[in-house]
C-alpha positions in Angstrom: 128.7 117.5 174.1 132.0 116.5 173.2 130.8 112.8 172.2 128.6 114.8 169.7 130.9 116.3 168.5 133.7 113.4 168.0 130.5 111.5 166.3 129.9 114.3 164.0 134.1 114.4 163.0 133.9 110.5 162.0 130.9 110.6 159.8 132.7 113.7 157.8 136.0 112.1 157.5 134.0 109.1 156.2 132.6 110.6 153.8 135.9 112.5 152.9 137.9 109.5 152.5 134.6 107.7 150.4 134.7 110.6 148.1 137.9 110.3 147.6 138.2 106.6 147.2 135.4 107.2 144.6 137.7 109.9 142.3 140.4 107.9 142.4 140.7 105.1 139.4 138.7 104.0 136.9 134.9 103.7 136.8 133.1 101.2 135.5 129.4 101.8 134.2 127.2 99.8 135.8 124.4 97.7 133.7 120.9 97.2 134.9 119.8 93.5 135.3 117.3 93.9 132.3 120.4 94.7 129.9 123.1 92.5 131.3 123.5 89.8 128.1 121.2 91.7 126.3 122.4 91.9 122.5 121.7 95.8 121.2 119.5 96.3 118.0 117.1 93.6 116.6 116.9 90.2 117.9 119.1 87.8 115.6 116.8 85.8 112.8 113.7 88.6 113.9 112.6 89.8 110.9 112.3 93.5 110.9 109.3 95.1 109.8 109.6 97.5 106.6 107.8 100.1 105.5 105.3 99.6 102.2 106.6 100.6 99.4 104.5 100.8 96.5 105.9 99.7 92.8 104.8 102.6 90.2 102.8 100.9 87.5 101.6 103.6 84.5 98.7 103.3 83.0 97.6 100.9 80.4 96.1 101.2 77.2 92.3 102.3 77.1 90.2 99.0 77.4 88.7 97.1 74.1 85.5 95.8 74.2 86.8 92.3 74.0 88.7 92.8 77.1 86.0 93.6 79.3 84.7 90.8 81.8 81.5 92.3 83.8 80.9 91.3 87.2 77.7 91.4 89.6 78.3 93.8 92.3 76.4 94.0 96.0 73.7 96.1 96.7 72.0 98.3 94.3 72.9 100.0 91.2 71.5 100.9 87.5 75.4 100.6 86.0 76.8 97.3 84.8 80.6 96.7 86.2 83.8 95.9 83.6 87.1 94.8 84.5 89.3 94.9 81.9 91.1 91.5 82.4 94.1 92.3 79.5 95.0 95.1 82.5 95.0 93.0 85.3 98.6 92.9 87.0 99.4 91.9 90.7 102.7 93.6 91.6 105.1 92.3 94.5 104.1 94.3 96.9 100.9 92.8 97.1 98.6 95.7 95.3 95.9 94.1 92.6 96.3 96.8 89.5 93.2 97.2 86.9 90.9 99.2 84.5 87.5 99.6 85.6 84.7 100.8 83.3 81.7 101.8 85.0 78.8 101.7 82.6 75.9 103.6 83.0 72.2 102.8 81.6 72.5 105.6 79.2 75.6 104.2 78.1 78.3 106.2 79.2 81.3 104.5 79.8 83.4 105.7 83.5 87.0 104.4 82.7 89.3 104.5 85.9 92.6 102.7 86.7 93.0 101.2 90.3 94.5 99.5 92.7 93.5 97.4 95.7 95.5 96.5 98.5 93.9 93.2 99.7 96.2 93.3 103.0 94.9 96.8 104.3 91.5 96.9 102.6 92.3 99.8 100.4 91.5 100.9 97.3 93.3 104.2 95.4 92.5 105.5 91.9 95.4 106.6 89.5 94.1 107.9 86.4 90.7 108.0 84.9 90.2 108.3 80.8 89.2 111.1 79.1 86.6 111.4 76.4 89.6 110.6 73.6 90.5 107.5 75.4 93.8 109.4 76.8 94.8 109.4 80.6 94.6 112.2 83.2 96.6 111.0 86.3 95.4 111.5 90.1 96.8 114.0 91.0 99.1 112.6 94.4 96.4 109.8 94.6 96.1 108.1 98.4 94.8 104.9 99.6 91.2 105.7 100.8 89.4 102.9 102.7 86.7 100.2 101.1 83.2 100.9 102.4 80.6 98.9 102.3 78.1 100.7 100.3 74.3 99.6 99.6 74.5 101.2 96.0 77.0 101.0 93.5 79.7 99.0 95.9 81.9 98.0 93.4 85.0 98.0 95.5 83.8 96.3 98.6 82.2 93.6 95.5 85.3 93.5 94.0 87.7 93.6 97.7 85.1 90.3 99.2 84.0 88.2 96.2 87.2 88.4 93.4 90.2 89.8 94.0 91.3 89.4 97.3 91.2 86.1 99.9 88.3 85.4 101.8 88.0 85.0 105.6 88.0 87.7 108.8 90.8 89.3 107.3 92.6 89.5 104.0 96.4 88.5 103.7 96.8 89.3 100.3 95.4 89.0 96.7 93.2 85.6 95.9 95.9 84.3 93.8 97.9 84.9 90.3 96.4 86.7 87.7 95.0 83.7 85.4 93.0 82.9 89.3 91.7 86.5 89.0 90.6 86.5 85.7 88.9 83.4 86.2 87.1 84.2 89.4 85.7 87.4 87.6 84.4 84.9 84.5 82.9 81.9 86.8 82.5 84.4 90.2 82.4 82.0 93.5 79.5 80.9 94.9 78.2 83.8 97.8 78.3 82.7 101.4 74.7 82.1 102.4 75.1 83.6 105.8 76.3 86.4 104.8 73.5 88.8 103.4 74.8 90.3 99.9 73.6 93.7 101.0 76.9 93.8 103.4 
């Protein structure tokens, strides 16, 4: 019993003088292995990914006649397709800036001013013209998606075949704005393994 008991004394005073040892001086905090030499913030010479910020381009003038290059769009439709090339702009963030007149067989002009962001396959609309050839803006316009449409798919034509770079997936826009322009008059040869209806 009284073996117990000195046992029991030891381990107490043990942990009495630990505790102690423990308050007294300074403490040091202790660094796990993962951070030991680790530098803090970004890795030096990483760049560091910011977020898109869009340049604010107003609206041009309403499109002449002369301006207007038409293009053939996939899939079906009864409307001939404009782009007015005098309004064709690509801005350093990358976005593709245009009028689009949308013609229908009766004649009725659709005038619209877009953007497409080659990089995220998106398309938003700004303004669109009013019977006096004036602009009403969007109001708080967003960046919808390009759909591949079977009629009327102007974007998706315009996103594949003109004015953004071909392949699995688009980095940016098919070149300057003299490229665009001339891509729209003399359009590139389609991909025969890819059906146009896509």
């Amino acid at each position: 019993m009284t073996r117990g008991w000195t046992r029991k004394a030891l381990l107490l005073g043990a942990a009495a003088l630990l505790v102690t040892l423990l308050g007294c001086g300074e403490t040091t905090p202790v660094q796990k292995p993962s951070q030991r030499g680790m530098p803090t913030g970004p890795l030096p010479g990483a760049p560091e990914e910011q977020p898109f910020v869009e340049a604010g381009v107003p609206p041009p003038a309403y499109p002449r006649d002369r301006d207007l290059i038409p293009f053939e769009i996939r899939g079906d439709t009864t409307n001939r397709f404009l782009i007015d090339g005098s309004t064709l702009s690509v801005t350093e963030d990358g976005v593709v800036h245009f009028v689009l007149v949308i013609r229908t067989a009766d004649g009725v002009d659709n005038v619209r001013f877009a953007g497409l962001r080659c990089s995220e396959r998106e398309w938003k609309d700004y303004a669109f013209a009013r019977v006096d050839h004036t602009w009403v803006a969007v109001r708080d316009p967003q960046w919808q998606p390009v759909h591949t449409l079977r009629l009327n798919d102007y974007q998706g034509t315009l996103y594949k075949d003109y004015f953004c770079t071909s392949g699995a997936v688009s980095s940016g826009p098919a070149g300057s704005v003299a490229k665009l322009v001339d891509r729209l008059k003399h359009p590139p040869k389609p991909d025969q393994r890819v059906p146009r209806t896509e």
